[in-house]
C-alpha positions in Angstrom: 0.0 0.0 0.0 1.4 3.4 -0.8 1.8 6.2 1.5 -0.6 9.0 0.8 1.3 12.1 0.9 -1.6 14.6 0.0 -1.8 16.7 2.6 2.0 16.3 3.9 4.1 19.0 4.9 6.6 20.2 2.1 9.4 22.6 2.3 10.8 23.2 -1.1 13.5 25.8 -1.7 12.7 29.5 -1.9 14.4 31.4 -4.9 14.2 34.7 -3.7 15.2 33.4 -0.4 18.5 31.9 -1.8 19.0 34.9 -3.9 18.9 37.3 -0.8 20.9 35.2 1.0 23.7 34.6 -1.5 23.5 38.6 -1.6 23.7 39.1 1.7 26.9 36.6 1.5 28.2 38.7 -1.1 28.0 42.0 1.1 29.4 39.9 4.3 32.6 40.1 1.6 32.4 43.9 1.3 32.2 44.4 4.8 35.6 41.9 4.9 37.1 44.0 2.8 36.3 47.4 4.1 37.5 45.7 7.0 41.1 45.2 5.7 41.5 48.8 4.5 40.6 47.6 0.6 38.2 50.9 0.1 40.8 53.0 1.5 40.9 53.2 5.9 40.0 50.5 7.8 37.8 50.8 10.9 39.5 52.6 13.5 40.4 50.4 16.1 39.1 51.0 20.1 39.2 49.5 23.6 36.9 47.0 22.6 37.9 46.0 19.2 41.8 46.0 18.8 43.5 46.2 15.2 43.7 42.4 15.0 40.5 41.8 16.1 39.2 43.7 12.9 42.0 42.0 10.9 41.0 38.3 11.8 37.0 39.7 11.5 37.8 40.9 7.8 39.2 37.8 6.8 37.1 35.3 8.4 34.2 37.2 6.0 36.5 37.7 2.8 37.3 33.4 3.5 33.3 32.6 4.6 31.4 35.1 2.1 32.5 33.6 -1.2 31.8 30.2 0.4 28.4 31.0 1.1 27.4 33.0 -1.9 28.4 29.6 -3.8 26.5 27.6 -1.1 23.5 29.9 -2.3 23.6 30.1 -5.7 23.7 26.4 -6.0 20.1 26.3 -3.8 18.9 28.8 -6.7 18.9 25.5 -9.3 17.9 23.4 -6.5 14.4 21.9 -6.8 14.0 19.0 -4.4 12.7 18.4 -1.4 14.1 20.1 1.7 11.8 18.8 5.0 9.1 16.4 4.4 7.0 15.5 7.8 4.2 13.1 6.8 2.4 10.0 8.4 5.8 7.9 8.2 8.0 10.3 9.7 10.6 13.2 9.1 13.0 13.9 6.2 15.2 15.7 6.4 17.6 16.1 2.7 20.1 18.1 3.9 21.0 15.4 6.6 19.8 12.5 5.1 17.7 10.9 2.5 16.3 8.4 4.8 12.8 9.3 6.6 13.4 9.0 10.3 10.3 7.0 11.5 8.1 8.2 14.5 9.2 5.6 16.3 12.9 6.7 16.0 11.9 9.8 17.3 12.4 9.9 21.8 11.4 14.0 21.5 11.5 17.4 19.4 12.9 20.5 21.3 13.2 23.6 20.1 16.4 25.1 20.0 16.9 29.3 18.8 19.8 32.2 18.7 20.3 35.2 17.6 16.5 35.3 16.5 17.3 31.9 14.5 14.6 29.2 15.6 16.2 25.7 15.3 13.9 22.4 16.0 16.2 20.1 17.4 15.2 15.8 16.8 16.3 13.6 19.6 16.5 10.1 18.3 16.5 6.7 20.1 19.2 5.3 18.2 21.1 8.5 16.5 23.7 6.3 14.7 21.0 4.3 12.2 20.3 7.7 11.0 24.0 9.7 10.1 24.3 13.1 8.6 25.5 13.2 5.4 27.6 16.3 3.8 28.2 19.3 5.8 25.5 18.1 8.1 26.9 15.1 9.0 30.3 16.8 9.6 28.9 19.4 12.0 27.1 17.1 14.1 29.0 16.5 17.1 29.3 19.9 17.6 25.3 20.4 16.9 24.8 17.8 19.5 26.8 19.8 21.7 25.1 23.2 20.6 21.6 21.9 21.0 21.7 18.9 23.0 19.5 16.4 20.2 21.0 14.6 17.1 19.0 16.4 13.9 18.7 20.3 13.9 16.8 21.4 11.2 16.9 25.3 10.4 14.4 26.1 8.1 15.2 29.6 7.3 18.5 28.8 7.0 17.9 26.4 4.5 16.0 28.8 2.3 12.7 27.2 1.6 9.2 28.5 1.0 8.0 27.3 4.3 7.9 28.4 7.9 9.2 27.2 11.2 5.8 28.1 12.6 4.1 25.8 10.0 7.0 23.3 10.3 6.0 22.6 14.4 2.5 22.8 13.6 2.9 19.6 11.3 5.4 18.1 13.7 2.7 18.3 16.5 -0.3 17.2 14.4 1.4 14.0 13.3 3.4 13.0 16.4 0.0 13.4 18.3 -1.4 10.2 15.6 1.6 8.1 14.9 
C-alpha cells in the first residue's frame, strides 16, 4: 500500500530566499574587505575591538562570504525536497535521504539564537540515522550546541516554508503516529 502524501508537509526551496541570502553573503565580503582597508581606511580600532581583532574579522568574512554565496547560488537551481513531515516520519535532505520513523523519534525541542529558531530531533538510536555532507560533519558539535541529534533550520535552509508551520505539522502527526 502506498503512503498518501496529499496533505503532507513540504518545504521546497525559496528562490528569492536563496537569492537574498547569497547577496547578503556577497555584502558579508564587502564588509571583509572594508575591514582590511581595501576601500581605502579601515575601521578605527578601540578598547573593545583592537587592530587584530578587525583584521582576523575581515578575513574570516572575505574566507566565509565567497563560500556561502556559492552555497547559495547552487540552492537557486535546486528543486528537491528540503523537510518532508508526513504519516511515516521526518526527512530531512540536507542530513539524510532516509525518513526517520516516528518511532525513532524519543522528542522534538526547540532550540533558537540570535533570532534563529532551530527544531532540534532527539532520536533513540542517532547512529542508524548519520548526517551526510556538511551536516553530517557538523554534528558533534550540533549535538553539543543543541543537545538532540538532527537540527533542522528552516530559514537557514531557504525554503518557501515556515518554522511556525513546520512545528504545527510536527505536533499534528506526532500526536497520531
Amino acid at each position: 500500500m502506498l503512503a498518501d502524501h496529499s496533505d503532507s508537509f513540504v518545504a521546497y526551496p525559496s528562490r528569492w530566499q536563496c537569492a537574498f541570502l547569497a547577496f547578503g553573503s556577497l555584502a558579508f565580503v564587502i564588509v571583509g574587505l572594508w575591514m582590511l582597508g581595501a576601500f581605502g581606511a579601515a575601521p578605527t580600532p578601540t578598547i573593545q575591538y583592537s587592530h587584530l581583532k578587525i583584521l582576523i574579522a575581515g578575513w574570516i568574512a572575505v574566507t566565509v562570504g565567497p563560500l556561502a554565496a556559492m552555497k547559495w547560488i547552487s540552492k537557486l537551481f535546486v528543486t528537491a525536497e528540503q523537510l518532508r513531515i508526513d504519516a511515516a516520519g521526518i526527512r530531512y535532505s540536507p542530513w539524510s535521504d532516509k525518513t526517520i520513523p516516528w518511532s525513532e523519534i524519543a522528542d522534538v525541542t526547540t532550540w533558537s539564537r540570535n533570532a534563529q529558531k532551530r527544531i532540534v530531533l532527539h532520536l533513540r538510536h542517532p547512529n542508524n540515522f548519520p548526517g551526510k555532507g556538511l551536516a553530517g560533519r557538523l554534528a558533534s558539535a550540533s549535538r553539543k550546541l543543541t543537545g538532540g541529534d538532527v537540527t533542522i533550520t528552516i530559514l537557514l535552509t531557504g525554503t518557501d516554508r515556515s518554522f511556525d508551520e513546520a512545528m504545527s505539522a510536527i505536533m499534528r502527526y506526532r500526536r497520531s503516529s
